[in-house]
N, CA, C and O atoms as a GROMACS GRO file, in nm:
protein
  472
    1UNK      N    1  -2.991   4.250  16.320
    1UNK     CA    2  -2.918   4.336  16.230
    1UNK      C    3  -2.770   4.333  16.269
    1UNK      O    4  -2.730   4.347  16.384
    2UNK      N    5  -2.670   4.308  16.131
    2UNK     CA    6  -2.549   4.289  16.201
    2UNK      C    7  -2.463   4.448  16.249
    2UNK      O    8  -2.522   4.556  16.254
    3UNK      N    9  -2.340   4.431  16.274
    3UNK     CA   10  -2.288   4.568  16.301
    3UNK      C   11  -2.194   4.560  16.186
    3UNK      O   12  -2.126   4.476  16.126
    4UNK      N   13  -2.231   4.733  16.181
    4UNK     CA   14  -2.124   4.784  16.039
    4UNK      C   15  -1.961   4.757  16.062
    4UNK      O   16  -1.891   4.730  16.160
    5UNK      N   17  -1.938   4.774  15.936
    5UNK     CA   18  -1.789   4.736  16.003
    5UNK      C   19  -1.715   4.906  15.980
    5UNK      O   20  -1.792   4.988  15.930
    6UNK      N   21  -1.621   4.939  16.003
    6UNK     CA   22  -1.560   5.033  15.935
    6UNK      C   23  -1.502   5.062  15.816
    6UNK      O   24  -1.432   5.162  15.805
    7UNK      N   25  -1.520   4.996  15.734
    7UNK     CA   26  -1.496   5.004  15.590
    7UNK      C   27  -1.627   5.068  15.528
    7UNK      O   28  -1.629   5.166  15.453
    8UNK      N   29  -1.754   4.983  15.580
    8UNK     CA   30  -1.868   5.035  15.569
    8UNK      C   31  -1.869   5.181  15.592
    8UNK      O   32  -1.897   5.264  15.504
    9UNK      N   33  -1.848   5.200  15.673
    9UNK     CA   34  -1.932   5.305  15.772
    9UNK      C   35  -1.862   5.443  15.669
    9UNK      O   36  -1.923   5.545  15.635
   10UNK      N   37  -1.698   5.399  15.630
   10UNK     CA   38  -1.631   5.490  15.551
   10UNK      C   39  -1.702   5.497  15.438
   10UNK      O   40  -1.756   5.604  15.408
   11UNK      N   41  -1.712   5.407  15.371
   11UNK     CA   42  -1.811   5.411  15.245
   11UNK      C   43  -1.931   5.511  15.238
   11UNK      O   44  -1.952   5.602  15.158
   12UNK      N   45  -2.017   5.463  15.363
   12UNK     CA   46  -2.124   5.561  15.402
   12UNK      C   47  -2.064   5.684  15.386
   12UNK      O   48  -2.123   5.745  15.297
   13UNK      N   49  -1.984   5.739  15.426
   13UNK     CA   50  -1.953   5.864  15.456
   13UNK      C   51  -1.897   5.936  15.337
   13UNK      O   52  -1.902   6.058  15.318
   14UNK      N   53  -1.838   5.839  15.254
   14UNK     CA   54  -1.773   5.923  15.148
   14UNK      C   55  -1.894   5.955  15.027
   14UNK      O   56  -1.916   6.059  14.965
   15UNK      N   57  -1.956   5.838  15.021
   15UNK     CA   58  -2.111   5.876  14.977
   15UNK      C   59  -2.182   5.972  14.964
   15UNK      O   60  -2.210   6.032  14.860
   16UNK      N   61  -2.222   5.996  15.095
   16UNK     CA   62  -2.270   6.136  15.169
   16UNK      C   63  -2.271   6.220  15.156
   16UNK      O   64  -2.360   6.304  15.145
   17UNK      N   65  -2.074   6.221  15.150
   17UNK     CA   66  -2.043   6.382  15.124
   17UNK      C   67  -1.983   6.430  14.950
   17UNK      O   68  -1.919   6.526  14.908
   18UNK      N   69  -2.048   6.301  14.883
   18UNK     CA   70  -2.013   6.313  14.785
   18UNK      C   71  -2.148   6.380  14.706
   18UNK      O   72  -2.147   6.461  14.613
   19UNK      N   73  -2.251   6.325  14.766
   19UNK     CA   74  -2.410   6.372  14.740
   19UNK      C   75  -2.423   6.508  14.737
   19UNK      O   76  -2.474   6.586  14.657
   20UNK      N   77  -2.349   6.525  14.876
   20UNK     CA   78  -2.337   6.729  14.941
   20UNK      C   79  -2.282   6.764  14.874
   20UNK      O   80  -2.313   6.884  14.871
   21UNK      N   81  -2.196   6.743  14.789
   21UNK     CA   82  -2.049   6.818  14.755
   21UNK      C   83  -2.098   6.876  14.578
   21UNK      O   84  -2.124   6.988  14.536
   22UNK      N   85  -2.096   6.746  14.512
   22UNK     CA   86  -2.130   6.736  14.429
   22UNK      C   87  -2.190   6.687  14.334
   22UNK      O   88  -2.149   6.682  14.218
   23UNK      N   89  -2.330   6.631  14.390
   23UNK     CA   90  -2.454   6.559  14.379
   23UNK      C   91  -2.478   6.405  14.323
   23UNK      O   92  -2.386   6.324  14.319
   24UNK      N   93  -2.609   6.377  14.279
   24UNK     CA   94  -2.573   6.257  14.276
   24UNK      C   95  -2.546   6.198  14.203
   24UNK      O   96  -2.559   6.080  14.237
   25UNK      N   97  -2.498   6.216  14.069
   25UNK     CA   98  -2.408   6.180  13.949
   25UNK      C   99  -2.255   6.163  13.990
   25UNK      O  100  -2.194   6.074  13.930
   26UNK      N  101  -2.190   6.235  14.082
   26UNK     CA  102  -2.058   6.148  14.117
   26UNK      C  103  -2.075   6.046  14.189
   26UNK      O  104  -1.994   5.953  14.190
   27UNK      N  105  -2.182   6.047  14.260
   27UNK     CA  106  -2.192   5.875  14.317
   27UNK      C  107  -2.167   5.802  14.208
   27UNK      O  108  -2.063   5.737  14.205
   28UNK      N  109  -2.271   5.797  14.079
   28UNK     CA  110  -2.278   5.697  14.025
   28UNK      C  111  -2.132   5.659  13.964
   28UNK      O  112  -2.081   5.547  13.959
   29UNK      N  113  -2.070   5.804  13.910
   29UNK     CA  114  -1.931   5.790  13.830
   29UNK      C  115  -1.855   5.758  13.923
   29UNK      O  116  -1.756   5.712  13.867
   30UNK      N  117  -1.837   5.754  14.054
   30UNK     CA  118  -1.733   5.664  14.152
   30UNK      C  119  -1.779   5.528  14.181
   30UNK      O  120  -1.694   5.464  14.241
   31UNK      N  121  -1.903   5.457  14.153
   31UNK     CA  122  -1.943   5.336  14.167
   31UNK      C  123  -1.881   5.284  14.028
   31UNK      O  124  -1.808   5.185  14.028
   32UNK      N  125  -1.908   5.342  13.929
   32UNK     CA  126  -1.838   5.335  13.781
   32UNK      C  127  -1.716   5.254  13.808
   32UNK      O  128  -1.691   5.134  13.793
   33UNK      N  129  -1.637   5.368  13.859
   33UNK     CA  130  -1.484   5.406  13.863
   33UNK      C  131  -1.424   5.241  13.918
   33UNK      O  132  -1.356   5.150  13.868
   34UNK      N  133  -1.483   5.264  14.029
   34UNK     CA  134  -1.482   5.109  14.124
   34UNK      C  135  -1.470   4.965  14.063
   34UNK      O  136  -1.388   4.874  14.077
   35UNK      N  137  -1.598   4.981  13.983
   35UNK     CA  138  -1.606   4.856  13.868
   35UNK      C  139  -1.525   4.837  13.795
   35UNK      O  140  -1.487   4.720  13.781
   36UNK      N  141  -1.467   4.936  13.720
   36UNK     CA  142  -1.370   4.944  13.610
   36UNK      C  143  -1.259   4.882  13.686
   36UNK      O  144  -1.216   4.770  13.661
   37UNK      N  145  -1.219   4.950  13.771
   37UNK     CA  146  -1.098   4.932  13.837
   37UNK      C  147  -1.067   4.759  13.918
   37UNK      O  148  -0.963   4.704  13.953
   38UNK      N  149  -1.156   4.732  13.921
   38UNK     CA  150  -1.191   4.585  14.008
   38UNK      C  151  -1.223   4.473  13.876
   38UNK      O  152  -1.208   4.351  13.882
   39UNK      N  153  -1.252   4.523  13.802
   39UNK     CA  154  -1.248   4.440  13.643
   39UNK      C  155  -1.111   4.420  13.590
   39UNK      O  156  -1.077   4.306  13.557
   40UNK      N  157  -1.016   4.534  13.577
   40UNK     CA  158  -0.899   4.490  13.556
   40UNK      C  159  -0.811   4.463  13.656
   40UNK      O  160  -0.704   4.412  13.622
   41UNK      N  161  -0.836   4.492  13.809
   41UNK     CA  162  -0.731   4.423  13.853
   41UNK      C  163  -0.755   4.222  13.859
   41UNK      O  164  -0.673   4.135  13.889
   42UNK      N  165  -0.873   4.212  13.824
   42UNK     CA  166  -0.924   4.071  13.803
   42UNK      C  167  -0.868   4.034  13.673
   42UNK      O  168  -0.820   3.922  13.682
   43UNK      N  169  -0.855   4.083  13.557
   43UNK     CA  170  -0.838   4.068  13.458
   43UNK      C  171  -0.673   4.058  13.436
   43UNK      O  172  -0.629   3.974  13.357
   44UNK      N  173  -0.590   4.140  13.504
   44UNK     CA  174  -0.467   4.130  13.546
   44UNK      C  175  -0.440   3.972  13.620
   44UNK      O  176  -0.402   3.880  13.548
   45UNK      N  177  -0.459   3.955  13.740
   45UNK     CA  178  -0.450   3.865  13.812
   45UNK      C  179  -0.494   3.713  13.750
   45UNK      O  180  -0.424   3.612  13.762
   46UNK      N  181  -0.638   3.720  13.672
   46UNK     CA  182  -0.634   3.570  13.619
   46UNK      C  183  -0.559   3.583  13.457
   46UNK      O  184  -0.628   3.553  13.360
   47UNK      N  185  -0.444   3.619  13.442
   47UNK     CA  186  -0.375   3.616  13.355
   47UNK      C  187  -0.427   3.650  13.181
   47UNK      O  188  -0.400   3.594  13.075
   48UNK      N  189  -0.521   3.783  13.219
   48UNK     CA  190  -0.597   3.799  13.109
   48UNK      C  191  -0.622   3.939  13.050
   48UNK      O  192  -0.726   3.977  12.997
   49UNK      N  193  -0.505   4.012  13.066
   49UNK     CA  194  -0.433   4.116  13.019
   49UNK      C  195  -0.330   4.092  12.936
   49UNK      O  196  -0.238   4.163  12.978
   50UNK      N  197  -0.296   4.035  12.849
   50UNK     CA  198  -0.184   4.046  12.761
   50UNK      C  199  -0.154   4.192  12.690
   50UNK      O  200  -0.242   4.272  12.658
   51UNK      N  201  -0.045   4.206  12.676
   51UNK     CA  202   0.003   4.329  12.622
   51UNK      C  203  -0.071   4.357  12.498
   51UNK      O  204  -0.106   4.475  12.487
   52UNK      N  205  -0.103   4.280  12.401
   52UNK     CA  206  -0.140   4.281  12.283
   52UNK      C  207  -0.319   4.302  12.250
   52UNK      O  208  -0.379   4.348  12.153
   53UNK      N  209  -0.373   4.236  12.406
   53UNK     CA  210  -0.512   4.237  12.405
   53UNK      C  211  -0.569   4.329  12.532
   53UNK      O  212  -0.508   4.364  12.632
   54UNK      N  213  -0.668   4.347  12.503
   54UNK     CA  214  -0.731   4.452  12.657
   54UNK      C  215  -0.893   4.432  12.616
   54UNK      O  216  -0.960   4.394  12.519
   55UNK      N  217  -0.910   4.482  12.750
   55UNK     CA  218  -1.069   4.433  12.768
   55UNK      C  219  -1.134   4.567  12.916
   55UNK      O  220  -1.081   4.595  13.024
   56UNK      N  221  -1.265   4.620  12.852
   56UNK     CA  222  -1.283   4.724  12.930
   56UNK      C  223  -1.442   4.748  12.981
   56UNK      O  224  -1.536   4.778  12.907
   57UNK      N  225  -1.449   4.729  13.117
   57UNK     CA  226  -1.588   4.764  13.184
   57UNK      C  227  -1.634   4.863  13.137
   57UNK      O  228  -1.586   4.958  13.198
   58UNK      N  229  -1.737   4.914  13.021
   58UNK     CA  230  -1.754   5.058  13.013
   58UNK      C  231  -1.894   5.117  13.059
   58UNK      O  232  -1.928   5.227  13.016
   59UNK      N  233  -2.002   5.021  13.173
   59UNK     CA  234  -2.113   5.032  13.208
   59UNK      C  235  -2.141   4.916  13.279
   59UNK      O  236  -2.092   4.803  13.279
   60UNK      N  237  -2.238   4.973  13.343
   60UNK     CA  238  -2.336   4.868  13.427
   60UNK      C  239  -2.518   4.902  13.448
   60UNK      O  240  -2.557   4.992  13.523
   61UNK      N  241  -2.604   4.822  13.377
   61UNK     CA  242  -2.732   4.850  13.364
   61UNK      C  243  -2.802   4.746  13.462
   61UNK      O  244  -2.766   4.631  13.440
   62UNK      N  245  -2.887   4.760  13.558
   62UNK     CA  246  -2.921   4.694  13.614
   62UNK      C  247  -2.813   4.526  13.662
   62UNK      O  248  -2.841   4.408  13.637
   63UNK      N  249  -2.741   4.560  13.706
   63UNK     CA  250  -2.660   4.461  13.737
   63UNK      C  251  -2.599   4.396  13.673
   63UNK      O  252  -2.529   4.308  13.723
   64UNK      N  253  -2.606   4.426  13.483
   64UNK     CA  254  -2.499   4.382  13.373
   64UNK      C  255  -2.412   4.424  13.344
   64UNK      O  256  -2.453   4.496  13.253
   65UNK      N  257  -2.268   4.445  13.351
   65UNK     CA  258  -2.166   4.488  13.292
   65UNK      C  259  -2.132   4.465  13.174
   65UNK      O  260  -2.138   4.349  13.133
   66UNK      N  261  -2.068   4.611  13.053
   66UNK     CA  262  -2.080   4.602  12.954
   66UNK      C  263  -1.942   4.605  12.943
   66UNK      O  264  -1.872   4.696  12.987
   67UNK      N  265  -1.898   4.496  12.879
   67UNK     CA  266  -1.756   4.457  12.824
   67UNK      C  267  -1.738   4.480  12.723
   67UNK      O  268  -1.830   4.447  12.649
   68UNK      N  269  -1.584   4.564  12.636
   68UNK     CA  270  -1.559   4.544  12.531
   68UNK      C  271  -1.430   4.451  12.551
   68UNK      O  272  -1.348   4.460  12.643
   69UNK      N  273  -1.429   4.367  12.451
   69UNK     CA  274  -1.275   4.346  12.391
   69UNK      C  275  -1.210   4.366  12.319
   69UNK      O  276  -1.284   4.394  12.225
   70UNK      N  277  -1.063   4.380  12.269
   70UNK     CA  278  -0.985   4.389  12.188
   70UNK      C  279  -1.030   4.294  12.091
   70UNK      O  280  -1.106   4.349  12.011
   71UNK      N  281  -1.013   4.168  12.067
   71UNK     CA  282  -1.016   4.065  11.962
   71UNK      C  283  -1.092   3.965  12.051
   71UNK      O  284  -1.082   3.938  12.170
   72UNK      N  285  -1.182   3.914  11.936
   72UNK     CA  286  -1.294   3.760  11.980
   72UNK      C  287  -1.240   3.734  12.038
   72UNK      O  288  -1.279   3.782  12.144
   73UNK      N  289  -1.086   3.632  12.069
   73UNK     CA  290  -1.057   3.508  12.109
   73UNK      C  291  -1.055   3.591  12.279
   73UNK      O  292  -1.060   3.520  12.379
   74UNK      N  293  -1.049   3.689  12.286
   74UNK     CA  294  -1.050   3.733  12.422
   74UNK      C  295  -1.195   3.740  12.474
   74UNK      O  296  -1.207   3.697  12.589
   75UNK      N  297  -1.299   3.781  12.418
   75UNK     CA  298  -1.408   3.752  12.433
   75UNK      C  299  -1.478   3.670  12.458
   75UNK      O  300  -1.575   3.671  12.534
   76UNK      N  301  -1.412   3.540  12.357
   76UNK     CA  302  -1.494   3.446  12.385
   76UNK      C  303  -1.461   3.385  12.537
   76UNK      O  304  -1.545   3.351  12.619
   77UNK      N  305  -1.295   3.380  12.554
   77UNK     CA  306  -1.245   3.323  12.720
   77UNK      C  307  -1.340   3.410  12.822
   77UNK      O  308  -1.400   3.358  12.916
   78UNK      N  309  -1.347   3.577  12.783
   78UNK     CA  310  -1.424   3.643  12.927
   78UNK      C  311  -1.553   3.550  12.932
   78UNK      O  312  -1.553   3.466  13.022
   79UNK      N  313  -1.684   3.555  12.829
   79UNK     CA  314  -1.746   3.455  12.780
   79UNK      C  315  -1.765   3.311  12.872
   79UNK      O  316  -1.863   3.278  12.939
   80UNK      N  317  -1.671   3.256  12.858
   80UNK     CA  318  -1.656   3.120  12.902
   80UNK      C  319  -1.657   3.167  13.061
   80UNK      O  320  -1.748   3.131  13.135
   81UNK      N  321  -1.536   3.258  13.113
   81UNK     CA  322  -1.497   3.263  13.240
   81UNK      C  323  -1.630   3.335  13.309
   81UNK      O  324  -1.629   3.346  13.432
   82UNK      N  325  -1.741   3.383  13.237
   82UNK     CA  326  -1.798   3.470  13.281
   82UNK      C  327  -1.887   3.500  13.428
   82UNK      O  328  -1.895   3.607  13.488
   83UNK      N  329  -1.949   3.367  13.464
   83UNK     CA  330  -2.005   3.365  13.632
   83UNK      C  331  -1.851   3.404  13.706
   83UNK      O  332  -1.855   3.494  13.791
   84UNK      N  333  -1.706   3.334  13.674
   84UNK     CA  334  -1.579   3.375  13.781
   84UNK      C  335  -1.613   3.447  13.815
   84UNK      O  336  -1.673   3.470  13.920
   85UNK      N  337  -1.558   3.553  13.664
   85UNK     CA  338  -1.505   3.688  13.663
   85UNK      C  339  -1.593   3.795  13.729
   85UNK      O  340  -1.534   3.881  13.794
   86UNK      N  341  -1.757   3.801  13.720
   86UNK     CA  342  -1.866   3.865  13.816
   86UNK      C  343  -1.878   3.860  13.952
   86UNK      O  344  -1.924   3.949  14.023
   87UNK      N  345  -1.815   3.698  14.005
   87UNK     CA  346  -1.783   3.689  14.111
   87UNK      C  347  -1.669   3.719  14.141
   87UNK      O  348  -1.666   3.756  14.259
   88UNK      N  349  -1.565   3.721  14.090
   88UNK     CA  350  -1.416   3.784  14.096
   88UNK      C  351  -1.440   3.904  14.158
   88UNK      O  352  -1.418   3.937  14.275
   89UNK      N  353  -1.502   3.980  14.042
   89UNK     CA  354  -1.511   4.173  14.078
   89UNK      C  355  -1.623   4.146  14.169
   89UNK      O  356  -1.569   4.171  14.277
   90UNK      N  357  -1.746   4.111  14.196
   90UNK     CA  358  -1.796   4.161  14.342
   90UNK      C  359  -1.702   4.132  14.434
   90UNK      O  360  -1.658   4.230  14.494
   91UNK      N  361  -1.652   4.016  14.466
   91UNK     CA  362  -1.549   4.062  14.592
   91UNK      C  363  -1.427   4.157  14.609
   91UNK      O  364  -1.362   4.191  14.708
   92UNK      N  365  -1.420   4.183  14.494
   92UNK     CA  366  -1.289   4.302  14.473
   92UNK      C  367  -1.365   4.416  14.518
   92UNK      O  368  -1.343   4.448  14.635
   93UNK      N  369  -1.456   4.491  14.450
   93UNK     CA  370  -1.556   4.605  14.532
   93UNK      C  371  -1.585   4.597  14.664
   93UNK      O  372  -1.566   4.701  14.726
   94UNK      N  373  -1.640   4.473  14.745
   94UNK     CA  374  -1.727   4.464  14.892
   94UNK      C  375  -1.608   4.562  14.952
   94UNK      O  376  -1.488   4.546  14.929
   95UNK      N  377  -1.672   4.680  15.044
   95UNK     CA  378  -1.643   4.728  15.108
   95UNK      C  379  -1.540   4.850  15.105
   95UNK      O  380  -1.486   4.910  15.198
   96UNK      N  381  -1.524   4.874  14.896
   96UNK     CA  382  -1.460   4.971  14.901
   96UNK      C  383  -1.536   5.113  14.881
   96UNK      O  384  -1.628   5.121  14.799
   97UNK      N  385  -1.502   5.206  14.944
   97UNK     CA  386  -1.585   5.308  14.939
   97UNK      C  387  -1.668   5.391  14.767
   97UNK      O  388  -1.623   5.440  14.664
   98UNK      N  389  -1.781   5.370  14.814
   98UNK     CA  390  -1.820   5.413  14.679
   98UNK      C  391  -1.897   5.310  14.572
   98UNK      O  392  -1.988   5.329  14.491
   99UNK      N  393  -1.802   5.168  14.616
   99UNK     CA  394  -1.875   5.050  14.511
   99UNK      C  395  -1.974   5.035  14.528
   99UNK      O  396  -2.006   4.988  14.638
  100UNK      N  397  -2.073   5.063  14.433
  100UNK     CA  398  -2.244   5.031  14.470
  100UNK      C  399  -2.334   4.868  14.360
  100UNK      O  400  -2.438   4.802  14.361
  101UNK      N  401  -2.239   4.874  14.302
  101UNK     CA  402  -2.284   4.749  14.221
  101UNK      C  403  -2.248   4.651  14.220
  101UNK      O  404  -2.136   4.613  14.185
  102UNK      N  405  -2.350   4.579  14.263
  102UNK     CA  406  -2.301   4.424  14.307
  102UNK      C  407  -2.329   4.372  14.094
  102UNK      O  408  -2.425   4.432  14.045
  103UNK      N  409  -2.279   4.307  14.026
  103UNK     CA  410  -2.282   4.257  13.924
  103UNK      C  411  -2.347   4.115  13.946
  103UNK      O  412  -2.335   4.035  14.039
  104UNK      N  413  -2.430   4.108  13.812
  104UNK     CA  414  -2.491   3.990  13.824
  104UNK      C  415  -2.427   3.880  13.672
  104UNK      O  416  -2.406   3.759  13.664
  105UNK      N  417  -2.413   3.984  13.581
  105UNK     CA  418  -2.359   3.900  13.396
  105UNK      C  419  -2.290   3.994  13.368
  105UNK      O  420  -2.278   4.094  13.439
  106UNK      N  421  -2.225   3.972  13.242
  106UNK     CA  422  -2.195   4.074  13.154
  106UNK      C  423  -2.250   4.046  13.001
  106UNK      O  424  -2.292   3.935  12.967
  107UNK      N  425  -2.246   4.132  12.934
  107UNK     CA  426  -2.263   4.168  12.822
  107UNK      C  427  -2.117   4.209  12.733
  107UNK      O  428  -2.035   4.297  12.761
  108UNK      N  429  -2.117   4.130  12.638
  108UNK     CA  430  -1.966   4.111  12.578
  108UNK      C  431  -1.995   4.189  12.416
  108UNK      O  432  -2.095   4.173  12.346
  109UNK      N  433  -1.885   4.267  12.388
  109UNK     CA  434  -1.861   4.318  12.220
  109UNK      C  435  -1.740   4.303  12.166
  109UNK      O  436  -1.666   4.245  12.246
  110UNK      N  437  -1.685   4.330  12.062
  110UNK     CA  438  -1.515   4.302  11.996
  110UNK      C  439  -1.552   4.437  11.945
  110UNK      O  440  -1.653   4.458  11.879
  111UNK      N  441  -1.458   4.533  11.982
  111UNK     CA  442  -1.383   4.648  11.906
  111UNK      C  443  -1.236   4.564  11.843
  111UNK      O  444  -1.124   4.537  11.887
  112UNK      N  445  -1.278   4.552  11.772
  112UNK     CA  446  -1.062   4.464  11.667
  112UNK      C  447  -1.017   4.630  11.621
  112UNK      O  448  -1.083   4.715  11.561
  113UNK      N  449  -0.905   4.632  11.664
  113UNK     CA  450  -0.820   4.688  11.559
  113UNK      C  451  -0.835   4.879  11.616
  113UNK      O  452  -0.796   4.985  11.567
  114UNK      N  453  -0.897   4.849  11.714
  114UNK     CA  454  -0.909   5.002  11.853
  114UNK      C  455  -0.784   5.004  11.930
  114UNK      O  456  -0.706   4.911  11.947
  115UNK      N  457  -0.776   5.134  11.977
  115UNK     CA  458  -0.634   5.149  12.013
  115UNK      C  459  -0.718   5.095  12.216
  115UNK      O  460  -0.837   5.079  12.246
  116UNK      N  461  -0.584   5.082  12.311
  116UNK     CA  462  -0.643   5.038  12.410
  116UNK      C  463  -0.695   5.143  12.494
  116UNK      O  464  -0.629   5.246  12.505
  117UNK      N  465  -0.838   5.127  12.572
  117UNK     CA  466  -0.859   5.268  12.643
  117UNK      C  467  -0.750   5.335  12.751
  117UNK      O  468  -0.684   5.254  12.815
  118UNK      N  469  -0.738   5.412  12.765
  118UNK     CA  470  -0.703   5.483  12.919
  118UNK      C  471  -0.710   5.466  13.000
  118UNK      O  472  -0.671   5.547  13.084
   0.00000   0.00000   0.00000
């Protein structure tokens, strides 16, 4: 068995006292939070945020993430990029406190003509 590291061990802990605090539905909405957040800084970085287009993690079901996009042609690239980008965001999560979902696919939709989320 290997040894935890301290990133871990923080994770553990914020977990924990997130269970105590305020049960176990903020786990899940900070594992949420994590994803979202690790989707677009991936989405940022491989040059796939344009001002005009956006694209948004809004779930994860058994290890699928549910993508919307702004317009097809963005869809279809997440689409194409799609093993990266799953592997992109699991390594963006490993070891941040709270991330509990390792992603396996996504699941892609087009909202056209939606304003961009929050």
């Amino acid at each position: 068995m290997g040894t935890r590291t301290t990133t871990e061990e923080a994770a553990s802990a914020v977990q924990r006292a997130l269970l105590q605090c305020v049960g176990p539905g903020a786990a899940e909405q900070l594992a949420l939070a994590q994803a979202r957040l690790a989707w677009q800084e991936v989405m940022t970085e491989a040059g796939l945020a344009p001002d005009d287009m956006w694209s948004r993690l809004t779930a994860v079901h058994n290890g699928v993430a549910t993508i919307v996009a702004s317009e097809p042609v963005l869809a279809a690239e997440l689409k194409l990029r799609g093993d990266q980008l799953v592997r992109a965001v699991n390594e963006r999560q490993r070891g941040r406190p709270g991330a509990l979902y390792e992603l396996r696919g996504l699941t892609l939709s087009v909202r056209p003509g939606a304003a961009a989320p929050e």
